[in-house]
LUMDRENTI-690102 format. One record per residue: residue in three letters; x, y, z of N, C-alpha, C, O in turn. Coordinates in pm, 1 decimal. Layout:
('ala'; (X; Y; Z); (X; Y; Z); (X; Y; Z); (X; Y; Z))
...
# end
This chain:
('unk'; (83.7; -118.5; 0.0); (0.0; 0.0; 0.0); (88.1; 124.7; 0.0); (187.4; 132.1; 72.3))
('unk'; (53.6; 213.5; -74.8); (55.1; 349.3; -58.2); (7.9; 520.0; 14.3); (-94.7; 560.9; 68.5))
('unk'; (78.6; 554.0; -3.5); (-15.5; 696.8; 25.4); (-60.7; 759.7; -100.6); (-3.9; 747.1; -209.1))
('unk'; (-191.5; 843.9; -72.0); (-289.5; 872.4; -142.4); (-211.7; 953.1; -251.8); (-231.9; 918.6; -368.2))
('unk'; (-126.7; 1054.6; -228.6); (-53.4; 1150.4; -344.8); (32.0; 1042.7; -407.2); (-33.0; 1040.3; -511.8))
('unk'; (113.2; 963.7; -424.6); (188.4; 888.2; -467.6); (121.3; 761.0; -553.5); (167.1; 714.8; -658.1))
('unk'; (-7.8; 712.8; -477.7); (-107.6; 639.0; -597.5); (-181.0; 689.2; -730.6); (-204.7; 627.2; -834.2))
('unk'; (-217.7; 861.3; -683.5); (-285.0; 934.2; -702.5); (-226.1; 990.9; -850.4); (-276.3; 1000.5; -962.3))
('unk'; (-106.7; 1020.1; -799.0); (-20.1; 1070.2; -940.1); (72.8; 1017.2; -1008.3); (145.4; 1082.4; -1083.5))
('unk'; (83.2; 863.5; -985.7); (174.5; 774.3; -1115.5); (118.8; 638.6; -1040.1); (191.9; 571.1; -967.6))
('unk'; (-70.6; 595.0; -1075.3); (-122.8; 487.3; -957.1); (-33.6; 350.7; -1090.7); (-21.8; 230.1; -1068.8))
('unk'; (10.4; 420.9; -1209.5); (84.2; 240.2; -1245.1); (228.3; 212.1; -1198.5); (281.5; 103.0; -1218.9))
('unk'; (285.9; 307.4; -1139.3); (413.6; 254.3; -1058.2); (380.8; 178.2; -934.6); (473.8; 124.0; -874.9))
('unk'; (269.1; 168.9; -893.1); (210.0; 83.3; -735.1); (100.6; 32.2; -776.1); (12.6; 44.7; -690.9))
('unk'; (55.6; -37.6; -900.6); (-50.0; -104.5; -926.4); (-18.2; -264.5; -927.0); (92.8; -301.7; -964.8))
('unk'; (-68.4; -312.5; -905.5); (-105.1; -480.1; -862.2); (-258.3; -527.0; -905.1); (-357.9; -455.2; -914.3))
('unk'; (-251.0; -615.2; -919.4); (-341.1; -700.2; -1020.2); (-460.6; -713.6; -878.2); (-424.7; -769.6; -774.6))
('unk'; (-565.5; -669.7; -889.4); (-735.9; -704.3; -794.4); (-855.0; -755.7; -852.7); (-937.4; -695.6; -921.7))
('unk'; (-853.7; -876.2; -815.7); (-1023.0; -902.5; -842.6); (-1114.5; -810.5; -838.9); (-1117.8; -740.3; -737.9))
('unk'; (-1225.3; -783.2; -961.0); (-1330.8; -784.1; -969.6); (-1445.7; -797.6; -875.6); (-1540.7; -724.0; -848.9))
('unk'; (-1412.0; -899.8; -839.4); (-1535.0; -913.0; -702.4); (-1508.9; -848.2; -558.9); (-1587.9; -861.4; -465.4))
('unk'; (-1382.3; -772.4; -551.4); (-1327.0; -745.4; -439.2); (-1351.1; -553.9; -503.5); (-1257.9; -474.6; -490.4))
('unk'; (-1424.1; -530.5; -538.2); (-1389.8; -361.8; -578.7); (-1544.0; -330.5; -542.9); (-1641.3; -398.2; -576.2))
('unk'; (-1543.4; -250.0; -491.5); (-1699.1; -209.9; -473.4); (-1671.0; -14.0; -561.3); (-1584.8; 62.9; -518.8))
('unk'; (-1752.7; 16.0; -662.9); (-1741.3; 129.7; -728.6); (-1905.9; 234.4; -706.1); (-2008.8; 168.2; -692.4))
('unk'; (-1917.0; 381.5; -704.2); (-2012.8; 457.4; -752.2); (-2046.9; 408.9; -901.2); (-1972.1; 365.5; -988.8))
('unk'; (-2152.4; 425.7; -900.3); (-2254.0; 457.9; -1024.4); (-2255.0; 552.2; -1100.4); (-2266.5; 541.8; -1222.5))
('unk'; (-2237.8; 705.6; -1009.0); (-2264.9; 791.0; -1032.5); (-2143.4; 826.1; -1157.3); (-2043.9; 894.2; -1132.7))
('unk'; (-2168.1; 775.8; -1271.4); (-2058.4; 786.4; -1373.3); (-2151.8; 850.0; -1525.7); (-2266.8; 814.5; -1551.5))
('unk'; (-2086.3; 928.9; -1594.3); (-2112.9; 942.6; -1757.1); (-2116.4; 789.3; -1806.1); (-2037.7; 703.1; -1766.9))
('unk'; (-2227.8; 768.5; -1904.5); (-2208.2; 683.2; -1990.2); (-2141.8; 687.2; -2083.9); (-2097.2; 594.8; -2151.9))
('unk'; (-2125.0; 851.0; -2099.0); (-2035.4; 867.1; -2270.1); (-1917.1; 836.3; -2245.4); (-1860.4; 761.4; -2325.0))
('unk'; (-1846.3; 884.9; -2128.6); (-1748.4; 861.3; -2026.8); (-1671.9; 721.5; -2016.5); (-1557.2; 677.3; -2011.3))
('unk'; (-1794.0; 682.2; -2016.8); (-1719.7; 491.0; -2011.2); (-1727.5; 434.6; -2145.6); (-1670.4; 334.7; -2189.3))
('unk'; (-1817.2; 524.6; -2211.2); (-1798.3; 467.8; -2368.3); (-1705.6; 463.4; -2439.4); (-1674.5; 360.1; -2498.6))
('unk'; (-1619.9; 609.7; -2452.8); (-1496.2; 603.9; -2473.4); (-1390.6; 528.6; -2402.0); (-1301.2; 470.8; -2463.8))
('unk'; (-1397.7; 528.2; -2295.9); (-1276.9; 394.9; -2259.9); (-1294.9; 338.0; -2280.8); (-1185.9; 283.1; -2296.7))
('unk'; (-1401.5; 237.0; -2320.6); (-1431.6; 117.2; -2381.9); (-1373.3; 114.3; -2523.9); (-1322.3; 14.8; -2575.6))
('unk'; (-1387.9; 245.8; -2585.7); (-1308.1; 246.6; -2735.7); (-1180.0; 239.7; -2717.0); (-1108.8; 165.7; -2784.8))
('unk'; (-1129.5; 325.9; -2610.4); (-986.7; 324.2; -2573.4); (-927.0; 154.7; -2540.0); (-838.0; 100.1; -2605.2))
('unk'; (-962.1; 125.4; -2484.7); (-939.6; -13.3; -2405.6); (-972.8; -137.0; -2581.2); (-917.2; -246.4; -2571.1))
('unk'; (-1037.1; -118.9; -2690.0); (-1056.0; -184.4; -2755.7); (-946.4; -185.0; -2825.6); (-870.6; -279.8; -2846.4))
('unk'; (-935.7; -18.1; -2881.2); (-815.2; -27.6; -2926.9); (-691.7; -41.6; -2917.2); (-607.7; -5.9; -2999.7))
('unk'; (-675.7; -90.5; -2823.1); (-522.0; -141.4; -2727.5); (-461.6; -21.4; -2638.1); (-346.9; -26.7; -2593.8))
('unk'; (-524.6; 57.2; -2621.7); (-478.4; 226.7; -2582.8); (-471.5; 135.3; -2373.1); (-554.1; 67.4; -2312.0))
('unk'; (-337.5; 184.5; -2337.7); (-317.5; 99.6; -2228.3); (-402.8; 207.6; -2121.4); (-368.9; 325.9; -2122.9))
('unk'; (-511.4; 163.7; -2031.3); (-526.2; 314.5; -1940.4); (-444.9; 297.0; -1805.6); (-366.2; 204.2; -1786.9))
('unk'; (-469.3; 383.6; -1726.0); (-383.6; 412.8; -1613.9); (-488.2; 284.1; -1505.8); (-602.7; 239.0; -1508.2))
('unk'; (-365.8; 268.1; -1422.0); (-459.8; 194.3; -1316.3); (-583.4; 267.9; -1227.1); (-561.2; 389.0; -1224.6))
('unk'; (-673.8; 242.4; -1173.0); (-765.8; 311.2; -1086.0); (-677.3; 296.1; -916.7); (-600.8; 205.9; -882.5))
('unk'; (-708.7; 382.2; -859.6); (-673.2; 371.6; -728.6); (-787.4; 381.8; -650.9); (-881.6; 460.2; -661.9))
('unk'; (-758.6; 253.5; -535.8); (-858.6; 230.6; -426.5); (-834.9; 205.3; -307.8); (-713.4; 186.9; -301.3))
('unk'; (-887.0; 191.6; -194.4); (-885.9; 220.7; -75.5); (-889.0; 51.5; -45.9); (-917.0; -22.6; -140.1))
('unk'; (-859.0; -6.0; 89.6); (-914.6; -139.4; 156.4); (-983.8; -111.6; 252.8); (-977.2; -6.6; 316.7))
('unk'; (-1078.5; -230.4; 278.6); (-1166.1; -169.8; 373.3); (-1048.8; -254.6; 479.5); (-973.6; -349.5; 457.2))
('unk'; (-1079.2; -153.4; 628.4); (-967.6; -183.2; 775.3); (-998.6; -318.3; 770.7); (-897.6; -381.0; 802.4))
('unk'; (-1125.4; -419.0; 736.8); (-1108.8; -564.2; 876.9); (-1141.8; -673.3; 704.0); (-1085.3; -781.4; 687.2))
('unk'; (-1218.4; -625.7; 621.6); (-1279.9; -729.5; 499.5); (-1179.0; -705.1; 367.1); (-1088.6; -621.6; 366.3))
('unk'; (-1207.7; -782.0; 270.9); (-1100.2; -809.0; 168.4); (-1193.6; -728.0; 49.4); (-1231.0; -783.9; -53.7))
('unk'; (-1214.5; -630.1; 73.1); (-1286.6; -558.7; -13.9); (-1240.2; -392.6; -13.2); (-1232.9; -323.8; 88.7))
('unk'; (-1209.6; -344.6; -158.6); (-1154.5; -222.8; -206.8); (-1261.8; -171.5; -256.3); (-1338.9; -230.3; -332.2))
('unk'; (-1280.2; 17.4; -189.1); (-1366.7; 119.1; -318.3); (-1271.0; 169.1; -405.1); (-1148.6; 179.8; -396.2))
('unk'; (-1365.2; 202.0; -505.2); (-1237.9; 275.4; -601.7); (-1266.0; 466.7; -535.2); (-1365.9; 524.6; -492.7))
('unk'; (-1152.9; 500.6; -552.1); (-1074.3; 657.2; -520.0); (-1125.6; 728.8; -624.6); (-1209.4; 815.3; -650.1))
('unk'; (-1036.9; 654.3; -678.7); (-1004.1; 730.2; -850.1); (-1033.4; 659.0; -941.0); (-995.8; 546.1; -909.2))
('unk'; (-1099.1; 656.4; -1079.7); (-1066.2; 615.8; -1159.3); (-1250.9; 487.2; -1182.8); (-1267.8; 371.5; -1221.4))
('unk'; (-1326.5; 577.1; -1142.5); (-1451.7; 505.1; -1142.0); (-1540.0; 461.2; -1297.8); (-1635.2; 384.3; -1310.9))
('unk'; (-1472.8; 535.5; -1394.3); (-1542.7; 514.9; -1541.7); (-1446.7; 373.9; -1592.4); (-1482.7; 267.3; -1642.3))
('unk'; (-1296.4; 432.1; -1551.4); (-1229.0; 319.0; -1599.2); (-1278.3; 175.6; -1550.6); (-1292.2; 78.7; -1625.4))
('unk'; (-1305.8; 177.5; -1395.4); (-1356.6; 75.4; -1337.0); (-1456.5; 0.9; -1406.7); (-1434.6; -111.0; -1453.1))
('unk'; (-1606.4; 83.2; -1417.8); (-1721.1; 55.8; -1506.2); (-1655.5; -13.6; -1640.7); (-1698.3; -119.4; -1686.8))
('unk'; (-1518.1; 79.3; -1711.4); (-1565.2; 39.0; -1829.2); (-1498.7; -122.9; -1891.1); (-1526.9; -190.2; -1990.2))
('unk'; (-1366.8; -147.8; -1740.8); (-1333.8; -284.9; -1783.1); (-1428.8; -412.1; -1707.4); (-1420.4; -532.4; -1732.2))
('unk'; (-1517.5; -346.8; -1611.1); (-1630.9; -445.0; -1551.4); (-1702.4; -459.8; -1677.4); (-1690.1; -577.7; -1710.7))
('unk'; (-1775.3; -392.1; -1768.1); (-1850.2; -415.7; -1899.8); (-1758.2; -457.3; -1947.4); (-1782.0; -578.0; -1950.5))
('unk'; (-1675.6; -444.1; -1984.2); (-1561.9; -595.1; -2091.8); (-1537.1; -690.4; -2023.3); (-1429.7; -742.2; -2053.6))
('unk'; (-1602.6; -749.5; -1922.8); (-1556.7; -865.9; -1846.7); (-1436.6; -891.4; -1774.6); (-1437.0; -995.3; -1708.4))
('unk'; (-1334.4; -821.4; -1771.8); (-1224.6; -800.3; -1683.2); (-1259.3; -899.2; -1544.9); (-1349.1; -895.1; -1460.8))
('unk'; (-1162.2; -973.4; -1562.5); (-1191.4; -1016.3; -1375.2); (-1086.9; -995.9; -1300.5); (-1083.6; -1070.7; -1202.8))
('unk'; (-976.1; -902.6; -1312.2); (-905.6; -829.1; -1273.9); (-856.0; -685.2; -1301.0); (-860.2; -613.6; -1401.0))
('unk'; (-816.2; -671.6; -1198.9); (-759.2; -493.7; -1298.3); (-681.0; -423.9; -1199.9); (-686.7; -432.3; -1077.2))
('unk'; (-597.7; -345.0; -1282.6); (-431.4; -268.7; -1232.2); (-473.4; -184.2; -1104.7); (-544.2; -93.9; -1149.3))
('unk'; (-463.5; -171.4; -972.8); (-510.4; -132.4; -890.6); (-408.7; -86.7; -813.2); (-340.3; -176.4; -764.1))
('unk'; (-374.5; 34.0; -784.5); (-300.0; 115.0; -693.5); (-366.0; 130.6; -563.2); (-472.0; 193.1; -559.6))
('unk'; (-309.8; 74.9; -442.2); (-368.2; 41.6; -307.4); (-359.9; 141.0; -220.6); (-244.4; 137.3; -178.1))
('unk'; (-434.8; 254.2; -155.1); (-350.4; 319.8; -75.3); (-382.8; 286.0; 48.1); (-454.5; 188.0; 68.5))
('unk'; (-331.2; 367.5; 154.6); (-337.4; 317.8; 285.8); (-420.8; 376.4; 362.1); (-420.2; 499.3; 355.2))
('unk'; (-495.8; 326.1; 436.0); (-588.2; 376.1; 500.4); (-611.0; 310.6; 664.9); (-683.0; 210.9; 670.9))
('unk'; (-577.6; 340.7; 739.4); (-568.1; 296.7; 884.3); (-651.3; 274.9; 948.1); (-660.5; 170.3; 1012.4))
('unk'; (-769.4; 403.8; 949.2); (-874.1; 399.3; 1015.6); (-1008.0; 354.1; 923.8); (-1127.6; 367.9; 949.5))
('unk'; (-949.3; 301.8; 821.1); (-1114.8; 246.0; 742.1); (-1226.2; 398.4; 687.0); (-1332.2; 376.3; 628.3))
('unk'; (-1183.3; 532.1; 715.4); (-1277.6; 624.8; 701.6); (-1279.0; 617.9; 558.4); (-1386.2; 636.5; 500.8))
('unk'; (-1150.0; 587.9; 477.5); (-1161.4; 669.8; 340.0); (-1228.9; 566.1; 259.9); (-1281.9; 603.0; 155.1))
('unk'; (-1237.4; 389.1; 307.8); (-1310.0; 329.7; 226.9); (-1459.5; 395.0; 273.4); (-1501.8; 469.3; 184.8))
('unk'; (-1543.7; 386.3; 382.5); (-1668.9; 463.1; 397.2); (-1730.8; 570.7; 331.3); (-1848.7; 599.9; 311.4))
('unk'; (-1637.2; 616.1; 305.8); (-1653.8; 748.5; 238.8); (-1600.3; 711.8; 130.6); (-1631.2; 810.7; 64.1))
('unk'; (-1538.3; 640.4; 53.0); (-1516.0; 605.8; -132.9); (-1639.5; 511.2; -147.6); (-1698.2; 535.8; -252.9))
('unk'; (-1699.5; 407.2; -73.0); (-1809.3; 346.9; -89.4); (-1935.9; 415.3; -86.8); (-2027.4; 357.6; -145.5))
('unk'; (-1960.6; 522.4; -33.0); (-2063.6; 617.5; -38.1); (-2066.5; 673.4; -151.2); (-2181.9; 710.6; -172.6))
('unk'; (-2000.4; 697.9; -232.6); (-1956.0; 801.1; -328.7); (-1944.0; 933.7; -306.4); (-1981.0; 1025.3; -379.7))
('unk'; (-1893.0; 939.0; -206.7); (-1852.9; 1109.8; -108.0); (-1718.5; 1187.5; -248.8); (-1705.1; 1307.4; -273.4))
('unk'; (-1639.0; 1067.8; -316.4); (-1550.0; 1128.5; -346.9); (-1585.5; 1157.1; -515.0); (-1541.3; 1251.1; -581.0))
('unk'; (-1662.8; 1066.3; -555.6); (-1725.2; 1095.8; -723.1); (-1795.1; 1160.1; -704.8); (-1864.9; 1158.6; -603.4))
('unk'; (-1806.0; 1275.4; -834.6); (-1923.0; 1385.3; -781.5); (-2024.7; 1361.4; -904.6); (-2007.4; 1274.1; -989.6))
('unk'; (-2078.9; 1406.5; -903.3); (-2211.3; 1374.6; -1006.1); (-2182.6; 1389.5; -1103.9); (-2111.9; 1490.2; -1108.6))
('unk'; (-2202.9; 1319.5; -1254.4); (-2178.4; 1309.1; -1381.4); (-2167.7; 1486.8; -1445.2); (-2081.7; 1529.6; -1522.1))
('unk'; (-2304.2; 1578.0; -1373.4); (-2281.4; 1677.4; -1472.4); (-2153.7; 1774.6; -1389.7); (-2119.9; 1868.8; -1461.4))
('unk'; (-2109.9; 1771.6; -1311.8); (-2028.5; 1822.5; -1273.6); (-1870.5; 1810.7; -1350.8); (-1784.6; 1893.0; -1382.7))
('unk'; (-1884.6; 1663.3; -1360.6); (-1781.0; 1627.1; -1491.7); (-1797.8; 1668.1; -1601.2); (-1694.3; 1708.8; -1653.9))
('unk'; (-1908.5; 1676.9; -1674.3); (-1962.6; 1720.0; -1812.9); (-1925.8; 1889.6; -1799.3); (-1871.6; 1941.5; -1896.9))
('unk'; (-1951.8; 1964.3; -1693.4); (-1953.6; 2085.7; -1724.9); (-1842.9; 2165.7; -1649.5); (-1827.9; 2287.6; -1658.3))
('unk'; (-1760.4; 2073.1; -1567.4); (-1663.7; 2139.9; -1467.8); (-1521.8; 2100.3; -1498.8); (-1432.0; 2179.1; -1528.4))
('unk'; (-1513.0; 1986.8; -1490.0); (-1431.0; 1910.8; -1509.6); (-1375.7; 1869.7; -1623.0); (-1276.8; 1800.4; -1599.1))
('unk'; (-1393.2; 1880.4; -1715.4); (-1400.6; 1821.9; -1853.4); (-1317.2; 2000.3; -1878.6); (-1198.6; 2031.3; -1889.0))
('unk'; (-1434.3; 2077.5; -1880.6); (-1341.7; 2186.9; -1933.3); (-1271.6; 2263.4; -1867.0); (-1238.3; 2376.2; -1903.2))
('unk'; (-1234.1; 2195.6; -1735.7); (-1126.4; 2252.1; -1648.0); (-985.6; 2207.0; -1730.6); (-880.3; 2254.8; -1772.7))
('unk'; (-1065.2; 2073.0; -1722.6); (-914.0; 2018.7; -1832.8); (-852.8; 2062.5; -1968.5); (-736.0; 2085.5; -1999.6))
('unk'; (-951.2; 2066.1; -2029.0); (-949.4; 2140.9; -2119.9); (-927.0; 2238.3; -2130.7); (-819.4; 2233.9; -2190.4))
('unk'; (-971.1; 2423.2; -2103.1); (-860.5; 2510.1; -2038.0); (-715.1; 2451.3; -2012.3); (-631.6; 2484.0; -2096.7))
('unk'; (-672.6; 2370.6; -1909.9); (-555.9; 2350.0; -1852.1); (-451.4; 2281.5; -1982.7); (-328.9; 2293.0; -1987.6))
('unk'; (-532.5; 2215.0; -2074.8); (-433.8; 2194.8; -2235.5); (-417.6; 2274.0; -2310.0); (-328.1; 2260.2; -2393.4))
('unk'; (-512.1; 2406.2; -2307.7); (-470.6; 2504.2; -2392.1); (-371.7; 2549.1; -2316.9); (-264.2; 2554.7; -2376.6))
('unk'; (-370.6; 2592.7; -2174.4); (-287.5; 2689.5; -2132.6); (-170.2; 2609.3; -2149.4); (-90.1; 2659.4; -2228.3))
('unk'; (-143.5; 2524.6; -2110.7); (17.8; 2472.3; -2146.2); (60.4; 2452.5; -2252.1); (180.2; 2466.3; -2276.7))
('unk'; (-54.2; 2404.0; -2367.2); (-31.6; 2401.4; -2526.6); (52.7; 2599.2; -2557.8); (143.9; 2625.3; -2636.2))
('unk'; (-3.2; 2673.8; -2488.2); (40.8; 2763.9; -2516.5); (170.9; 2819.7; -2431.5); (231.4; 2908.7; -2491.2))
('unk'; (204.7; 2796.5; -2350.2); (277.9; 2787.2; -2225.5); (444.5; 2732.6; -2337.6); (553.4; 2783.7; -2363.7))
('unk'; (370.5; 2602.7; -2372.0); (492.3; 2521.8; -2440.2); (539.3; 2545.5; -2616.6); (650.3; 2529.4; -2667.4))
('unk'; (409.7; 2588.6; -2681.3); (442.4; 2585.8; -2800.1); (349.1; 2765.5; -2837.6); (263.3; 2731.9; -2919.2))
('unk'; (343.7; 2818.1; -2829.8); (256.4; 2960.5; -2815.6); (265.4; 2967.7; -3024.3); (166.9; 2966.6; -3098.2))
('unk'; (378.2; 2972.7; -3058.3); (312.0; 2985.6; -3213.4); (199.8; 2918.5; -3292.6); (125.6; 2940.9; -3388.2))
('unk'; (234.6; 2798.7; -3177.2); (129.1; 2689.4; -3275.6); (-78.6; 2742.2; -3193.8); (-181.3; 2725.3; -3259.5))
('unk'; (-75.8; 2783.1; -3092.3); (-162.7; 2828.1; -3049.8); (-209.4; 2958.8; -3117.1); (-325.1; 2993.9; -3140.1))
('unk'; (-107.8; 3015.4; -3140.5); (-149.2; 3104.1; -3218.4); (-224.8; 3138.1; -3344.9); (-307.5; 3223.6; -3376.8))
('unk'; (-151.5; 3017.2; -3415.7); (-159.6; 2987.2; -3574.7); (-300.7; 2954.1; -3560.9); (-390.0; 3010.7; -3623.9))
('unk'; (-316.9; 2866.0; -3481.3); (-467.1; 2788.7; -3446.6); (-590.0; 2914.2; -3426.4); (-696.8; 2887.1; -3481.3))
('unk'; (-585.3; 3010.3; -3373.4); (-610.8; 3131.1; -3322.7); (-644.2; 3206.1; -3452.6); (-761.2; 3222.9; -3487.0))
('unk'; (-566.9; 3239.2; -3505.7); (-570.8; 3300.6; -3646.4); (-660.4; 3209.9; -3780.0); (-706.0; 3261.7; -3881.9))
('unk'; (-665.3; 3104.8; -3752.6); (-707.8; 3000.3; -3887.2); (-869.5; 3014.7; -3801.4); (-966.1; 3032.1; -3875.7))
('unk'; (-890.0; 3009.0; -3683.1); (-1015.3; 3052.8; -3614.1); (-1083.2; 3185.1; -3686.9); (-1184.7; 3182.9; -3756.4))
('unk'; (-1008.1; 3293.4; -3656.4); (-1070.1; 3384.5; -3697.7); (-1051.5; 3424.0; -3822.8); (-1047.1; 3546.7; -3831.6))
('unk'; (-1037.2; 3358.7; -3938.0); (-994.0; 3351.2; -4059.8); (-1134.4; 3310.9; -4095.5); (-1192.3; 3371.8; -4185.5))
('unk'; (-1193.5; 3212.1; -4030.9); (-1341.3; 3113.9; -4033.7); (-1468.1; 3226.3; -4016.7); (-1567.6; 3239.9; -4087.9))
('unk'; (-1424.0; 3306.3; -3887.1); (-1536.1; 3380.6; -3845.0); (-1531.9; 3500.0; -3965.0); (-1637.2; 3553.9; -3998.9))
('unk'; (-1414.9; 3534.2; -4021.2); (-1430.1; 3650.3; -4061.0); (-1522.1; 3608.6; -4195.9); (-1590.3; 3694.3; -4252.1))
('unk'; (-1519.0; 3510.5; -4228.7); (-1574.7; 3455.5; -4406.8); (-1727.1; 3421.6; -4375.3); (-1809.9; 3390.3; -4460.8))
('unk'; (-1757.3; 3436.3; -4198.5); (-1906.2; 3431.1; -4229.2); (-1944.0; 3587.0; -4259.3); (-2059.6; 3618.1; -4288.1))
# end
């Protein structure tokens, strides 16, 4: 097991192989969300492991992180999967990952999250390569101006 920042941000350097029947996951997921990993995952595209919690006394993990991925290799039949363990002493953080305290509701992803990320690729797309953002920028308003 791990700690939570260290699973959290490279969970396939501490991932280990977990049953299926031992993962308890939220619901509260996008379908489009898991649809695409399912394309991802078809097309050999490797994904990151999910990270999950143990519960203190039973042989049963929630997932942390990584709840669409979860969904989307449970629908391909997976009876295992890459699982980054972290540590949890007092049993609170599985209670609270089994509740779904830590997934937040699908549209929050659709409308928060999604283009938080998004923002955060432009800004470094531009951060790292600024001409090519630019160029992109200009061929934009090249479009608007011809309506």
């Amino acid at each position: 097991m791990v700690t939570f920042i260290k699973a959290y941000t490279n969970p396939n350097k501490y991932a280990q192989y977990i049953s299926t029947k031992e993962i308890v996951a939220d619901i509260k997921v996008d379908l489009n969300g898991i649809n695409r990993l399912i394309t991802q995952i078809e097309s050999g595209i490797e994904i990151k492991a999910i990270v999950i919690v143990k519960h203190p006394k039973k042989n049963y993990y929630a997932v942390l992180d990584g709840h669409h991925r979860f969904w989307a290799q449970k629908i391909l039949g997976y009876d295992k999967m890459k699982c980054a363990v972290i540590e949890d002493f007092f049993g609170l953080g599985f209670h609270l990952t089994r509740n779904g305290i830590f997934q937040p509701d699908p549209k929050i992803t659709k409308y928060i999250r999604i283009p938080l990320k998004r923002i955060y690729s432009y800004i470094t797309e531009f951060i790292n390569e600024p001409e090519k953002t630019i160029n992109k920028m200009n061929r934009i308003k090249k479009k608007f101006d011809q309506l």
